[in-house]
KEZALUM-372735 format. One record per atom (N, C-alpha, C): residue in three letters; x, y, z. Coordinates in Angstrom, 1 decimal. Layout:
BEGIN
 nudo      u      v      w
  ALA      X      Y      Z
...
***
This chain:
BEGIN
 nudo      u      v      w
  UNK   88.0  202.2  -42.9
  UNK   88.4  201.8  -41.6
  UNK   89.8  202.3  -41.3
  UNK   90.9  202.3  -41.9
  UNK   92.5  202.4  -41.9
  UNK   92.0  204.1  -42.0
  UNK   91.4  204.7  -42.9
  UNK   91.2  206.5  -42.7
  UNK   91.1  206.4  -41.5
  UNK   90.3  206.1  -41.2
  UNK   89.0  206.5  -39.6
  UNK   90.3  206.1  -38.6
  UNK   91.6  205.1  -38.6
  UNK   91.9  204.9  -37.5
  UNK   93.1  206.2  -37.7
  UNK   93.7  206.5  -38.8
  UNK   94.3  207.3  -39.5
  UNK   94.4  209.1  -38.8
  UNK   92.9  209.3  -38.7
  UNK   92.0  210.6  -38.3
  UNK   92.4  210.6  -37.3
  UNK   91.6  209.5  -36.3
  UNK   91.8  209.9  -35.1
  UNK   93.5  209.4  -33.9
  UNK   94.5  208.7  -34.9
  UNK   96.1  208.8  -34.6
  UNK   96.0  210.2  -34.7
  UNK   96.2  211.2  -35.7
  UNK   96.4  212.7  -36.2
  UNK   95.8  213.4  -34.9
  UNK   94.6  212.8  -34.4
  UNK   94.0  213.9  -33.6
  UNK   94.3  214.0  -32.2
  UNK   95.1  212.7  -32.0
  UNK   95.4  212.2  -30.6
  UNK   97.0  212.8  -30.4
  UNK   97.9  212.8  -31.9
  UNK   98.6  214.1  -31.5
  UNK   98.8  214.9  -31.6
  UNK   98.0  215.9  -32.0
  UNK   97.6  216.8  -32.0
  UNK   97.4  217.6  -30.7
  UNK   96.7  216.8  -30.1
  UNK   96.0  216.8  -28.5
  UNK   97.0  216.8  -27.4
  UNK   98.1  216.1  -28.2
  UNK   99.6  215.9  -26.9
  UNK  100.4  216.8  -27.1
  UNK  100.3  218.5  -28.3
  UNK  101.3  219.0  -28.2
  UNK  101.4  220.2  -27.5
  UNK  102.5  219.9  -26.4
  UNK  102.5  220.9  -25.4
  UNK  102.7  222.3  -25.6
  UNK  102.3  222.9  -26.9
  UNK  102.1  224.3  -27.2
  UNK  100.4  224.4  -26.9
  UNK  100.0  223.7  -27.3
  UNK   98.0  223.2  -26.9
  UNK   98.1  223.7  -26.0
  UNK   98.1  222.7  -24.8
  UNK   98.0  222.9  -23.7
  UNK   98.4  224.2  -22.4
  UNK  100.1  224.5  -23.5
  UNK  100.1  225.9  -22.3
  UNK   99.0  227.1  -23.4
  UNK   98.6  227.3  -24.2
  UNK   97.5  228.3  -24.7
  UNK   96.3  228.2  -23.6
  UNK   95.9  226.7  -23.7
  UNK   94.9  226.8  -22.8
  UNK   95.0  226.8  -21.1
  UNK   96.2  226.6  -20.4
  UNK   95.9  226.8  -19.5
  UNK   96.7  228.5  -18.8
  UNK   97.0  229.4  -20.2
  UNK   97.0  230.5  -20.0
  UNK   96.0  231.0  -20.2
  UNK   95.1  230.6  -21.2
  UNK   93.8  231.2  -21.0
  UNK   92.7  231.2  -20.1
  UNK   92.6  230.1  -19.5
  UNK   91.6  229.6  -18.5
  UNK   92.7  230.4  -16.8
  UNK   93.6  230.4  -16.7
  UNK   94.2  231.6  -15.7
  UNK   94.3  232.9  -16.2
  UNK   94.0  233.3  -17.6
  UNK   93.8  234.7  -17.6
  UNK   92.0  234.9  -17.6
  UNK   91.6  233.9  -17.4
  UNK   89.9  234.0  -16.6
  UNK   89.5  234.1  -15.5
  UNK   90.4  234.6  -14.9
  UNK   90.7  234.1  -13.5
  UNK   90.0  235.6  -12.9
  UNK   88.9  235.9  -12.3
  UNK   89.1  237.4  -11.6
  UNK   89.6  237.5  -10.0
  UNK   90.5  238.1   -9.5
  UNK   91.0  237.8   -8.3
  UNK   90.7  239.3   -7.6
  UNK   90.3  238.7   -6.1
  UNK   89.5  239.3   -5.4
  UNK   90.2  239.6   -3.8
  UNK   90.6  240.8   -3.4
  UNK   91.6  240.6   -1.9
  UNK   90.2  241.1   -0.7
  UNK   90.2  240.0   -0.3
  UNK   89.0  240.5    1.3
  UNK   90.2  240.6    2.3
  UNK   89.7  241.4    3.2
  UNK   90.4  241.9    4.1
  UNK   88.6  241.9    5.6
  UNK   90.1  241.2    6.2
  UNK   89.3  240.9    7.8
  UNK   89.4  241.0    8.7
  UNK   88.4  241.9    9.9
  UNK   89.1  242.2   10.9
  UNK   88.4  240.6   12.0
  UNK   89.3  240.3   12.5
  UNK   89.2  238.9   13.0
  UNK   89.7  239.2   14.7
  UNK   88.7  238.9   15.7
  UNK   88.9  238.7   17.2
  UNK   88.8  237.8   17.6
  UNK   90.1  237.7   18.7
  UNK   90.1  236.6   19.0
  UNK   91.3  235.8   18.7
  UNK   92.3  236.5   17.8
  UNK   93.5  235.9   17.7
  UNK   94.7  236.2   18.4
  UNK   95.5  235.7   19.0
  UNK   96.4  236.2   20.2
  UNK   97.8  235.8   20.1
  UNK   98.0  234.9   19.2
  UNK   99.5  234.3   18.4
  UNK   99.6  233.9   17.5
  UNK  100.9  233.5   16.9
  UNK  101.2  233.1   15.7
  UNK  100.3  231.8   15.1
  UNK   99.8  230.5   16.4
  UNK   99.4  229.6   16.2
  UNK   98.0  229.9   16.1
  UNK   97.9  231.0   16.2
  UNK   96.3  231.3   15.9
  UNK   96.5  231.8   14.3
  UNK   97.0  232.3   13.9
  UNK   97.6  232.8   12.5
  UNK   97.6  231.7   11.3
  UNK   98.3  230.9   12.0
  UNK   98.5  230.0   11.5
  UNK   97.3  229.0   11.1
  UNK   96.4  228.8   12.2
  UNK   95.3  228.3   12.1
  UNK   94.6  228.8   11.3
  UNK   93.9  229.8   11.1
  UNK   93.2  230.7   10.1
  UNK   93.9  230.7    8.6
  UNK   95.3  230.4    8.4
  UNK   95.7  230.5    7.2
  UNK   95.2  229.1    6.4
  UNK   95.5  228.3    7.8
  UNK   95.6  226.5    7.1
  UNK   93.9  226.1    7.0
  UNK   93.5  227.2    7.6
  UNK   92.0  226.2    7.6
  UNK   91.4  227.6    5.7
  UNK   91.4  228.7    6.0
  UNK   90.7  229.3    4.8
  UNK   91.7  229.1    3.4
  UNK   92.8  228.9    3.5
  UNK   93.8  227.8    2.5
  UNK   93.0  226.5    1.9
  UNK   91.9  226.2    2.3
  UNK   91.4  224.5    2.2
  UNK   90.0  225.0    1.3
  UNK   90.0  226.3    1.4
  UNK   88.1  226.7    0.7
  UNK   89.0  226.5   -1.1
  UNK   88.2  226.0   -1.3
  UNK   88.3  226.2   -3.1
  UNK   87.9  227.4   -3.2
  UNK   89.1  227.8   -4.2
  UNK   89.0  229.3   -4.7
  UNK   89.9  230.2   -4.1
  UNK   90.1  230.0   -2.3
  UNK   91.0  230.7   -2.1
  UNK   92.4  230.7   -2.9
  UNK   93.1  231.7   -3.2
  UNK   95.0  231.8   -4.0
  UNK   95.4  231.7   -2.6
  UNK   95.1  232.6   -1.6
  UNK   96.4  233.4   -0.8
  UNK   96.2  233.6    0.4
  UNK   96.9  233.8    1.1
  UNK   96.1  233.8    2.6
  UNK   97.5  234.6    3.4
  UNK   96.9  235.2    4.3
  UNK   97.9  235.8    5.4
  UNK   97.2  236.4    6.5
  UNK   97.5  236.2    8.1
  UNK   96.7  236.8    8.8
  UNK   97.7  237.2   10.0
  UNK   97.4  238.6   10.6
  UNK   98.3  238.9   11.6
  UNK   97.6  239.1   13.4
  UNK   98.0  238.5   14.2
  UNK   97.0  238.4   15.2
  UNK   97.6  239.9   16.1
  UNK   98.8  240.8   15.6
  UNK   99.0  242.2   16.7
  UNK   98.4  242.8   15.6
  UNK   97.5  243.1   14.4
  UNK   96.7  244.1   13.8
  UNK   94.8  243.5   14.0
  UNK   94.8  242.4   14.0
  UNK   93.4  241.4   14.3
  UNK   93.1  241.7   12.9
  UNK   93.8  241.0   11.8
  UNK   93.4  241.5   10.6
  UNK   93.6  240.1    9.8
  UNK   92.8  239.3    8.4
  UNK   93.3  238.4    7.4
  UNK   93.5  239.1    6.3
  UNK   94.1  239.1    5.8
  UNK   93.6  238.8    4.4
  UNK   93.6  238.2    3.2
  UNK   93.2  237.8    2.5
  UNK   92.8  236.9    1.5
  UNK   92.5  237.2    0.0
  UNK   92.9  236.5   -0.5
  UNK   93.4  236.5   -2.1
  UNK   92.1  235.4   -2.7
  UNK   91.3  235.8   -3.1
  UNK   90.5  234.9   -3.7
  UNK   89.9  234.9   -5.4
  UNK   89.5  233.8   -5.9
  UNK   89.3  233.5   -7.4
  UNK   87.3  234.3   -6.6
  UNK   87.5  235.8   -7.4
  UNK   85.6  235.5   -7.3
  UNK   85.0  234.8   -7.4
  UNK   84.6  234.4   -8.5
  UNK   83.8  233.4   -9.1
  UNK   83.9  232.2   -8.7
  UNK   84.5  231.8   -7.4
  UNK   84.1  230.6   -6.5
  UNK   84.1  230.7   -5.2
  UNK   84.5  231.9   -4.4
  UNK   84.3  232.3   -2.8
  UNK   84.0  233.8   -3.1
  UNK   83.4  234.1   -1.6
  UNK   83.1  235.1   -1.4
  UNK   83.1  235.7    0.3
  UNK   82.9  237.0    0.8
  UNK   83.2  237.3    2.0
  UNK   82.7  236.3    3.0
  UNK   81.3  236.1    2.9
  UNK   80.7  235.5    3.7
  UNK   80.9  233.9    4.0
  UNK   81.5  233.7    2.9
  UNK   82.5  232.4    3.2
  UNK   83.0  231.5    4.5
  UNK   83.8  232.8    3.8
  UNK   85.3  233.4    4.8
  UNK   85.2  233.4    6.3
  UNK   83.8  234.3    6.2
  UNK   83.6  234.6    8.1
  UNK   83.2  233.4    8.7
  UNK   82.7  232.5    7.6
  UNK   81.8  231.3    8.6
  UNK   82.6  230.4    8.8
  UNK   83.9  229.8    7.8
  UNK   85.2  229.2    7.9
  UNK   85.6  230.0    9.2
  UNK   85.6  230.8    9.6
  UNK   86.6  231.5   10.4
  UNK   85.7  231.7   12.1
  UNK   84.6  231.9   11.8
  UNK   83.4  231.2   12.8
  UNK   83.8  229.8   13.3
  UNK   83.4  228.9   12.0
  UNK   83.6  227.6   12.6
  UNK   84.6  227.4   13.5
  UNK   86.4  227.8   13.3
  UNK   87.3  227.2   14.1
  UNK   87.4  228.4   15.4
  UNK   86.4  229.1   16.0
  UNK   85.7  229.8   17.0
  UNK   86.8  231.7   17.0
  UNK   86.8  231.7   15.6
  UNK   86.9  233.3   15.7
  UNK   85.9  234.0   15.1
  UNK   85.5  235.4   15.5
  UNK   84.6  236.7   15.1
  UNK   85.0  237.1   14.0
  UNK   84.7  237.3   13.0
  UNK   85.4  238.1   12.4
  UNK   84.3  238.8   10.9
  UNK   85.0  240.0   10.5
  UNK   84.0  240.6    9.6
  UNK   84.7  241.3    8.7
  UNK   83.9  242.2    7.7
  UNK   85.0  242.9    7.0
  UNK   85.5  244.0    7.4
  UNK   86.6  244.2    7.3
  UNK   86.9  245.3    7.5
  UNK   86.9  246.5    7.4
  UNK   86.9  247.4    7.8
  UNK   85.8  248.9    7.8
  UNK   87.0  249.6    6.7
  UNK   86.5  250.2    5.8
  UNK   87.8  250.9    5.3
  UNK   87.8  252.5    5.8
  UNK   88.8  253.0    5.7
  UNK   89.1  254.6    6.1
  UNK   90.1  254.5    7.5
***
């Protein structure tokens, strides 16, 4: 019984030492694959429109980053793949009553 409580004291600090912990949470952020959508968005006409689109696609899990300019009608966004995706984005940005789609490249 005194081993067994022995074991698991050793393993509990073990578990507390903060070299542990930053390994793993460099590792689980170098799993990270990051993804920039770019949006052409109508309907935006000021900063407080800007603003709105940042604070509301800022709330999706997954999004990193966000920035949107209402004199280009453009977002774009910084996202973890593996938990958002474009179509997301447009329906978030639907909901608070703007158009928007991806952006055409060239």
């Amino acid at each position: 019984m005194r081993s067994m409580l022995s074991i698991l004291l050793f393993c509990s600090v073990l578990c507390m030492n903060p070299a542990c912990s930053e390994k793993e949470s460099e590792t689980s952020e170098a799993q990270v694959v990051t993804k920039t959508i770019t949006l052409d968005v109508q309907g935006m006409t000021c900063t407080g429109c800007e603003n709105s689109i940042v604070e509301n696609l800022t709330k999706v899990e997954g999004v990193l980053q966000v920035s949107a300019d209402h004199k280009t009608g453009s977002a774009r966004v910084v996202v973890d793949s593996a938990k958002v995706n474009e179509r997301e984005m447009i329906k978030v940005l639907s909901d608070i009553g703007y158009q928007a789609s991806m952006k055409k490249s060239g």
